[in-house]
C-alpha positions as a Python dict, from the first residue, in 0.01 Angstrom:
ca = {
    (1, 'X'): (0, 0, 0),
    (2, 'X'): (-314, 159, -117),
    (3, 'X'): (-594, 266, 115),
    (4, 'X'): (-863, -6, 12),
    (5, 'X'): (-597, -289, 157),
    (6, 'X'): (-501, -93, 436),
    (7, 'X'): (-895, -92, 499),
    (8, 'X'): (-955, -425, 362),
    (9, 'X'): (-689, -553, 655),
    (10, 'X'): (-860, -391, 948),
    (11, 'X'): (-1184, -502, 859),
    (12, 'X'): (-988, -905, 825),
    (13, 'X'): (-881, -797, 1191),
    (14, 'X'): (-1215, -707, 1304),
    (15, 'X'): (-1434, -983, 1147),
    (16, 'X'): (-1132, -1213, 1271),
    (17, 'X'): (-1178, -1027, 1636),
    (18, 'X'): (-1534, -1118, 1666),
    (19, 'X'): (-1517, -1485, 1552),
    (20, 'X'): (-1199, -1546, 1849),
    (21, 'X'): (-1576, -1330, 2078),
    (22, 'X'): (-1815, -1573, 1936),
    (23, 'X'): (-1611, -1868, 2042),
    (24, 'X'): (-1533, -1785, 2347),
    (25, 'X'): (-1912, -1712, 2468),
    (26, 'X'): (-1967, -2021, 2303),
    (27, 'X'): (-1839, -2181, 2652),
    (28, 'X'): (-2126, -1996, 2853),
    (29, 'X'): (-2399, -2023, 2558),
    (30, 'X'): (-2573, -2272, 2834),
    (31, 'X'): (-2558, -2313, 3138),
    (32, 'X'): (-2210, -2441, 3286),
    (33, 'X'): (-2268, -2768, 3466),
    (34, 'X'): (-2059, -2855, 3777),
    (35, 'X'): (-1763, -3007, 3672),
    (36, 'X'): (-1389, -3140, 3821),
    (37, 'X'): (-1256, -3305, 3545),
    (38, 'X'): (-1205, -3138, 3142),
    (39, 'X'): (-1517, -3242, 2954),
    (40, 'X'): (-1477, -3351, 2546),
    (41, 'X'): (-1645, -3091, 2429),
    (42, 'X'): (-1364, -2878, 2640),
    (43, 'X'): (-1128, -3042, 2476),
    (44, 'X'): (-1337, -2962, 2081),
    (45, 'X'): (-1372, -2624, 2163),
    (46, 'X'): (-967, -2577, 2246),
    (47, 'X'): (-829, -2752, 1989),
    (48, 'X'): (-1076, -2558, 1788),
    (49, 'X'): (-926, -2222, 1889),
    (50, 'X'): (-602, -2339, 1842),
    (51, 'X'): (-645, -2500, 1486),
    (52, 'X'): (-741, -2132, 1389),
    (53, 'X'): (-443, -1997, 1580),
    (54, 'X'): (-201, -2233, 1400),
    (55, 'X'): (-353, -2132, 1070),
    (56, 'X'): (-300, -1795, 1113),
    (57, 'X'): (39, -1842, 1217),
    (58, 'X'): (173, -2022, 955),
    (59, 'X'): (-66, -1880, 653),
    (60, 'X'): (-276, -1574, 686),
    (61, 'X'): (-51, -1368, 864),
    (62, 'X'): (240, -1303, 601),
    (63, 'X'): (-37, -1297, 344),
    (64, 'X'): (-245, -1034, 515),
    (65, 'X'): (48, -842, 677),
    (66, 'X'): (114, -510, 484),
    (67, 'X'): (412, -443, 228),
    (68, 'X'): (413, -63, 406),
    (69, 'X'): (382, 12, 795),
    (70, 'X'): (101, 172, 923),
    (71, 'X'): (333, 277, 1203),
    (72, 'X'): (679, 359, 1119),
    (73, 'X'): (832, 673, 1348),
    (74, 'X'): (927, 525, 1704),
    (75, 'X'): (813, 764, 1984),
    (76, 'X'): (1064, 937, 2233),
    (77, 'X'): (1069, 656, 2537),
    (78, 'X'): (1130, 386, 2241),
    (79, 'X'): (1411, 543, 2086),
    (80, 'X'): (1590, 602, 2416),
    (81, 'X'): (1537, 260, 2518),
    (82, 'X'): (1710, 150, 2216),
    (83, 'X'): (1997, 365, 2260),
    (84, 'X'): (2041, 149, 2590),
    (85, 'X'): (1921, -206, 2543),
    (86, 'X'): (2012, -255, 2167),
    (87, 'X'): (2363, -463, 2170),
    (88, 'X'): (2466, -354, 1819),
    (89, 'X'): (2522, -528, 1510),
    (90, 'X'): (2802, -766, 1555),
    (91, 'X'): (2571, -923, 1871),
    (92, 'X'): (2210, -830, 1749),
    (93, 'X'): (2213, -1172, 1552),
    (94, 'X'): (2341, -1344, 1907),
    (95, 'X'): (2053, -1185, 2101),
    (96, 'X'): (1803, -1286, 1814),
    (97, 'X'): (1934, -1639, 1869),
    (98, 'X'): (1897, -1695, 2254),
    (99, 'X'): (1531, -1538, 2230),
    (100, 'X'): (1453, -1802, 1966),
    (101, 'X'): (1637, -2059, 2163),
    (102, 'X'): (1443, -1953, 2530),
    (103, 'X'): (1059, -1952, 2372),
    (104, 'X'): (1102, -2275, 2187),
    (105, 'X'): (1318, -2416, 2448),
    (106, 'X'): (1157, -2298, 2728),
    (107, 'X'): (777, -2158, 2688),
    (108, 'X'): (659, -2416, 2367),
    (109, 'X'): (849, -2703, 2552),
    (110, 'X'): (604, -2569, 2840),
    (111, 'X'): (264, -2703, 2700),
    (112, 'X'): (453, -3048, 2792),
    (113, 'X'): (632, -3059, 3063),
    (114, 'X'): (396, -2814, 3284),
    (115, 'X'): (115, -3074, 3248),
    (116, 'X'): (360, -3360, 3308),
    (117, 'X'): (516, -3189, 3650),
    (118, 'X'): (133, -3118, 3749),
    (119, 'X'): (-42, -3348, 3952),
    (120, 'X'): (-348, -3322, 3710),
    (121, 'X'): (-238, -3398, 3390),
    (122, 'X'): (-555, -3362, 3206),
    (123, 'X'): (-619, -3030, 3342),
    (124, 'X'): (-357, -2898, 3277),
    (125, 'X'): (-301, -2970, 2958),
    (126, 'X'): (-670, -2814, 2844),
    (127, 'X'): (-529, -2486, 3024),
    (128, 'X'): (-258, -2458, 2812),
    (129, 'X'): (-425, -2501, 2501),
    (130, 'X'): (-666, -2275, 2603),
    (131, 'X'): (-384, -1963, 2703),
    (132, 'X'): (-173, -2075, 2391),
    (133, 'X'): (-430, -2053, 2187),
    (134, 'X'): (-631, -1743, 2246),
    (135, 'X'): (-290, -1544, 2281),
    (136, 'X'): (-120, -1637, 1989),
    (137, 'X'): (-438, -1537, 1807),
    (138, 'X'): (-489, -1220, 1930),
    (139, 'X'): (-100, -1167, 1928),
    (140, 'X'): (-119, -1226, 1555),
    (141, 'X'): (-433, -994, 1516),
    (142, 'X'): (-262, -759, 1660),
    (143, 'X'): (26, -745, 1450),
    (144, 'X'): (-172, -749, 1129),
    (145, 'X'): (-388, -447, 1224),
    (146, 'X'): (-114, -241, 1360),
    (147, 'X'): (116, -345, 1142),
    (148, 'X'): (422, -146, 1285),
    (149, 'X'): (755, -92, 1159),
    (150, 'X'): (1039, -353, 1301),
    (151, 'X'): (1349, -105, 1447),
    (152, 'X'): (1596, -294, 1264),
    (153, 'X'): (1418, -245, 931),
    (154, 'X'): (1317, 135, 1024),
    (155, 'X'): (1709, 210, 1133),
    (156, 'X'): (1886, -79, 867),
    (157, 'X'): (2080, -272, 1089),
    (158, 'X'): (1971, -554, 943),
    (159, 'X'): (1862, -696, 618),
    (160, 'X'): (1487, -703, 510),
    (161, 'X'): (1314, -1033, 619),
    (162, 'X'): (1014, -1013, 433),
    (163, 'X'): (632, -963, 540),
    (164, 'X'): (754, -959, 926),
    (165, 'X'): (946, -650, 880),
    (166, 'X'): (573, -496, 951),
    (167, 'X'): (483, -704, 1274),
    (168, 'X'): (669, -524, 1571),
    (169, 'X'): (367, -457, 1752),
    (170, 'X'): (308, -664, 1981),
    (171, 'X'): (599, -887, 2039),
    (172, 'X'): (439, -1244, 2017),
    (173, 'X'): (820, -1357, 2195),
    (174, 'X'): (729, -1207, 2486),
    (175, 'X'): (330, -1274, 2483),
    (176, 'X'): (402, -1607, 2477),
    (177, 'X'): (669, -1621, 2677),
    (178, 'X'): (470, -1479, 2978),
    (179, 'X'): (171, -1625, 2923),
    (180, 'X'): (327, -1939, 2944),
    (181, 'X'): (512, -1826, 3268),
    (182, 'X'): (205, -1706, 3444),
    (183, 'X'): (2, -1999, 3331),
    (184, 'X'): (261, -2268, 3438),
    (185, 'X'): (344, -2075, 3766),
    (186, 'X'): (-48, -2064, 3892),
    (187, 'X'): (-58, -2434, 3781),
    (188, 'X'): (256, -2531, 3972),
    (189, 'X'): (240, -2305, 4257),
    (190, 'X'): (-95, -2538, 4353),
    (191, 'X'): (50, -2840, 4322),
    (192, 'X'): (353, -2738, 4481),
    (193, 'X'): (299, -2433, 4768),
    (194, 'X'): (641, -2523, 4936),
    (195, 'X'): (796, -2375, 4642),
    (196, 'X'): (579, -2078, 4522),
    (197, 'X'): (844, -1830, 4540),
    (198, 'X'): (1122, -2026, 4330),
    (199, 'X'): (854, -2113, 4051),
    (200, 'X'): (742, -1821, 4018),
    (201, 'X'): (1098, -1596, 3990),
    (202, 'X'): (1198, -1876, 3778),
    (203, 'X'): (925, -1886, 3506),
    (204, 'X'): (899, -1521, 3510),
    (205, 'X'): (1258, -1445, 3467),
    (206, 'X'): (1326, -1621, 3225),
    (207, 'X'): (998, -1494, 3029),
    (208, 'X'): (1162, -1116, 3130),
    (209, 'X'): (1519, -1238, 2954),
    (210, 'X'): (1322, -1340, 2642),
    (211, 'X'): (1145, -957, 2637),
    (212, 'X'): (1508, -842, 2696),
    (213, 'X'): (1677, -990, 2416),
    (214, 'X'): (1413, -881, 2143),
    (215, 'X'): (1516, -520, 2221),
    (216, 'X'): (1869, -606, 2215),
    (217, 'X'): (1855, -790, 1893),
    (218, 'X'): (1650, -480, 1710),
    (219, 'X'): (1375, -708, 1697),
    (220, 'X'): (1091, -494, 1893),
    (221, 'X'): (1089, -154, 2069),
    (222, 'X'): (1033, -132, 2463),
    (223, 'X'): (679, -38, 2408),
    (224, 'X'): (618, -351, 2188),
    (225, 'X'): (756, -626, 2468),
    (226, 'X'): (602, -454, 2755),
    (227, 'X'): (267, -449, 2588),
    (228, 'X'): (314, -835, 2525),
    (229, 'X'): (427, -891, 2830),
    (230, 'X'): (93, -734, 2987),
    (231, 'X'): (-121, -900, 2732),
    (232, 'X'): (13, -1252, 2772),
    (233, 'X'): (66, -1262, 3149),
    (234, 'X'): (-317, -1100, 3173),
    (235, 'X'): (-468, -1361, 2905),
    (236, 'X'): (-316, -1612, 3104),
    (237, 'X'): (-421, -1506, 3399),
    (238, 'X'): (-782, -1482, 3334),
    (239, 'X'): (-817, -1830, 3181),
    (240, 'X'): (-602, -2036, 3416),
    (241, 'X'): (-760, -1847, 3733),
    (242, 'X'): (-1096, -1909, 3564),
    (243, 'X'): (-1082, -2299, 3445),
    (244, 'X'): (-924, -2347, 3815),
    (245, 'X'): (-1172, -2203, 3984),
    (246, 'X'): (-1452, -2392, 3720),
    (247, 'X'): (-1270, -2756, 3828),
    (248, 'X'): (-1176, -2709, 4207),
    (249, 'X'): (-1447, -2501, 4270),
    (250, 'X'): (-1782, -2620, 4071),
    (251, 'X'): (-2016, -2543, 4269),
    (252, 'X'): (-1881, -2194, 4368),
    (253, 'X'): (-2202, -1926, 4316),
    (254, 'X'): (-1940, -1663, 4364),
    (255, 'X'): (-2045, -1466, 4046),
    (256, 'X'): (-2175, -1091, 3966),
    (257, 'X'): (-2470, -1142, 3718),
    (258, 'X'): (-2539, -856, 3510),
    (259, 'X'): (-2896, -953, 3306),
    (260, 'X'): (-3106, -790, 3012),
    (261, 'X'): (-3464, -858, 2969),
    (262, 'X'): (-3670, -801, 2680),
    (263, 'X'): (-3995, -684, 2748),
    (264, 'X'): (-4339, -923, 2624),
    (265, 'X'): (-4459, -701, 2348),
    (266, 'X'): (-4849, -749, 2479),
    (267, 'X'): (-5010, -966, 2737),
    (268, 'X'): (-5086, -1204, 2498),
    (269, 'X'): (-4741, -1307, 2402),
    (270, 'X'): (-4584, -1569, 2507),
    (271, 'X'): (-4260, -1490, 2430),
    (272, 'X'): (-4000, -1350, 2660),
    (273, 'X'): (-3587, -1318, 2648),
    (274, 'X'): (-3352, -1225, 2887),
    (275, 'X'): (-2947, -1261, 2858),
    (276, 'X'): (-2746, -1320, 3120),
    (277, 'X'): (-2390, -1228, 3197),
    (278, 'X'): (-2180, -1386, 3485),
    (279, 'X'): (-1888, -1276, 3607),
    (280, 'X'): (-1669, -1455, 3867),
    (281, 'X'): (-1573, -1257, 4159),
    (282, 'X'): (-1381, -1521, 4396),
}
């Protein structure tokens, strides 16, 4: 791959980066009005997000995705951890299986029945857009900037697969897999205190097995399922603990506000700006 692709791929990344920015502020472009229930324009703005995500699923990212790695060596802690998770080739195509079989069965199938087992539907089912959305976009970013070398196509123990050879970094099995997790678990866990504990080691373990069986089917490197483990669970976090604090709480003034004034240029002039950032706190 020559250098002005390589370049001309970051630079997708970035300008791709600061459109996912500019929608997001979009939410706090005015002021947010006290709300329990998911407004339309909620509703507009996710399915927004996650038209774009679908799109780049299914068509930008195998176009934009590099015939060479940008990252190809494995580092020290990765290579070990191979040596001990991988299962070897005559049950790397099992493992590869069961990890396809836990995030469709288990985390997609989630963005239906955790809304349905909530006790508000309709909030629940804007959350999960929301985390789906935003983290399989930045998941997919991710993996078209870094664009790092799968282990089974850097060590051949398994047959080229095409553009996703190059998209080991970060694992988008386990990003989605634990955002889903933490997302459903915060969800259910109101609904249902009583049983906190089992939701929680339920979702989460199975989310962990997922993560397992991508480094034992030579599909991703410790380093890549532990970062998308981190990046899901925290995307998740932040959106679900957000929105349910924005519905249950709408009147909350629990916020750090961090604001930037632009000085009148002379007495005379009547015009004055000043952005504000909020931040919740509780």
């Amino acid at each position: 791959m020559s250098s002005s692709q390589s370049i001309y791929n970051l630079n997708l990344s970035n300008i791709s980066l600061r459109i996912i920015l500019l929608l997001l502020l979009s939410l706090n472009c005015t002021e947010l009005r006290s709300q329990t229930v998911p407004s339309n324009r909620d509703f507009l703005l996710a399915s927004t997000v996650l038209g774009i995500a679908a799109g780049v699923e299914l068509f930008a990212k195998d176009h934009y995705l590099p015939t060479e790695p940008r990252f190809s060596t494995p580092n020290q802690i990765d290579v070990s951890m191979r040596n001990t998770l991988y299962l070897g080739a005559s049950k790397q195509e099992l493992a590869k299986t069961w990890s396809d079989r836990l995030v469709y069965g288990v985390s997609l199938s989630s963005l239906v029945w955790g809304p349905l087992l909530s006790e508000d539907h309709k909030q629940a089912v804007l959350i999960n857009m929301e985390v789906f959305a935003v983290n399989s976009l930045i998941t997919n970013l991710v993996k078209i900037g870094v664009a790092r070398e799968r282990p089974y196509h850097y060590y051949g123990s398994r047959p080229s697969l095409g553009p996703t050879d190059n998209a080991s970094f970060f694992s988008g099995h386990s990003s989605v897999a634990f955002s889903q997790a933490v997302t459903n678990a915060m969800l259910l866990s109101e609904y249902y205190p009583e049983r906190k504990g089992l939701i929680w080691s339920s979702l989460l373990g199975t989310a962990g097995v997922t993560a397992y069986l991508r480094v034992a089917g030579d599909m991703h490197y410790f380093s890549d399922v532990v970062i998308g483990a981190g990046a899901g669970s925290l995307i998740a976090w932040a959106i679900t603990r957000f929105e349910l604090k924005r519905f249950n709480n709408p009147d909350s003034d629990q916020y750090f506000n961090f604001s930037v004034g632009l000085p009148k240029k002379n007495a005379e002039s009547g015009m004055n700006y000043q952005f504000v950032f909020k931040i919740p706190l509780g």
